[in-house]
C-alpha positions as CSV (number, residue, x, y, z in Angstrom):
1,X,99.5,211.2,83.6
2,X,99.9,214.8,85.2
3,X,101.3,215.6,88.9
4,X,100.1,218.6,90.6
5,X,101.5,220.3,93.7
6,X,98.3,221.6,96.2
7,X,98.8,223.7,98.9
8,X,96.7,225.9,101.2
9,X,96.7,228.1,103.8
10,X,93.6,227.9,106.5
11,X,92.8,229.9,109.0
12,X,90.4,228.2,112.0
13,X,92.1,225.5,113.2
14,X,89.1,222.8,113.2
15,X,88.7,223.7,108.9
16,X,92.5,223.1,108.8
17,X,92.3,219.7,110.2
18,X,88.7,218.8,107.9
19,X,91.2,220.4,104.6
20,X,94.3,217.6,105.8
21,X,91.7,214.7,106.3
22,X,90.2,215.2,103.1
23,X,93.4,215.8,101.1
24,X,95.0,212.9,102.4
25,X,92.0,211.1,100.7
26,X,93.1,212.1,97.0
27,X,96.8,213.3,97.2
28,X,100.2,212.3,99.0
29,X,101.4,214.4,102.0
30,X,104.9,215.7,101.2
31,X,104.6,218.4,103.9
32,X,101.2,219.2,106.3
33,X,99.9,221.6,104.0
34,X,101.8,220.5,100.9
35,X,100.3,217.4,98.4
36,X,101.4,215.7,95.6
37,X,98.5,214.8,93.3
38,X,99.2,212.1,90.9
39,X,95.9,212.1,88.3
40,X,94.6,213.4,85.3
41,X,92.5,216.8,85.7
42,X,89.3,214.9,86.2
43,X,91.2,213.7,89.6
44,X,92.3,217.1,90.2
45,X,88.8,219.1,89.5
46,X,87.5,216.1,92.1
47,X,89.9,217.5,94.6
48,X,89.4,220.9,94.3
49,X,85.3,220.3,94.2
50,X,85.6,218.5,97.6
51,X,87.7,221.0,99.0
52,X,85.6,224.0,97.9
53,X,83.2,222.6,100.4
54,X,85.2,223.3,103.1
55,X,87.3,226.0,102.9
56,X,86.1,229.6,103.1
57,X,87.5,231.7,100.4
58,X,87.4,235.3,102.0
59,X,89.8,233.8,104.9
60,X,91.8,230.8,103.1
61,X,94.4,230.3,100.4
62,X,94.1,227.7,98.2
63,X,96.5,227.1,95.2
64,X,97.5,224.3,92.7
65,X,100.3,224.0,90.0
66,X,101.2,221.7,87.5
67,X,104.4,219.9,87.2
68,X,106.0,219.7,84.1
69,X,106.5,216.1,82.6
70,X,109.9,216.0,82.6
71,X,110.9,219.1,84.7
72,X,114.5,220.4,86.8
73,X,114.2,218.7,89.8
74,X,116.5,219.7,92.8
75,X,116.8,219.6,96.5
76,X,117.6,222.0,99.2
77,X,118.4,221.5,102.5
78,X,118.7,217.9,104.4
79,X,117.6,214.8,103.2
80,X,114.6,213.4,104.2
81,X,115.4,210.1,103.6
82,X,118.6,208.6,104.5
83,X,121.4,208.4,101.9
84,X,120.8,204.8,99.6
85,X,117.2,205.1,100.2
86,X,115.1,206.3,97.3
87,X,111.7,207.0,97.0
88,X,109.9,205.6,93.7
89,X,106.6,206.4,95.2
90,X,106.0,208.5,91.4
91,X,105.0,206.7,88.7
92,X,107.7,206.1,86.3
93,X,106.5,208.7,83.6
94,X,107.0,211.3,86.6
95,X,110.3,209.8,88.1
């Protein structure tokens, strides 16, 4: 199982809110314009095909990474949960 960061940019408002409906669909919101997409690249490629419908590429910014299996992780900045609290919403090959 891969993870994959997506985030984009949008210009016109009303395409900004179609692009958050329809990645909420496939991917978990970590900020408004920043997903986590838990999948293989067949869930990724369905992602990107859906959103390629919407967006318009001369005005938006689109991009997708990879996370690495097994990569540095860190925080900066103040929680977001509270202290004790600990998010296992990754599958355990990810955590």
């Amino acid at each position: 199982m891969t993870a994959f960061v997506i985030d984009y940019d949008i210009r016109e408002p009303r395409r900004l809110q179609r692009v958050h409906r329809e990645m909420c669909r496939h991917a978990a919101p970590l900020e408004y314009s920043v997903f986590l997409l838990v999948g293989g690249e067949a869930a990724k490629a369905r992602c990107l095909a859906a959103l390629a419908d919407i967006i318009e590429p001369d005005e938006d910014d689109m991009r997708c990474y990879p996370l690495p299996a097994r990569g540095y992780q860190a925080r900066i900045g103040r929680a977001s949960l509270p202290e004790g609290i600990v998010w296992t919403g990754l599958p355990a090959g990810l955590a």
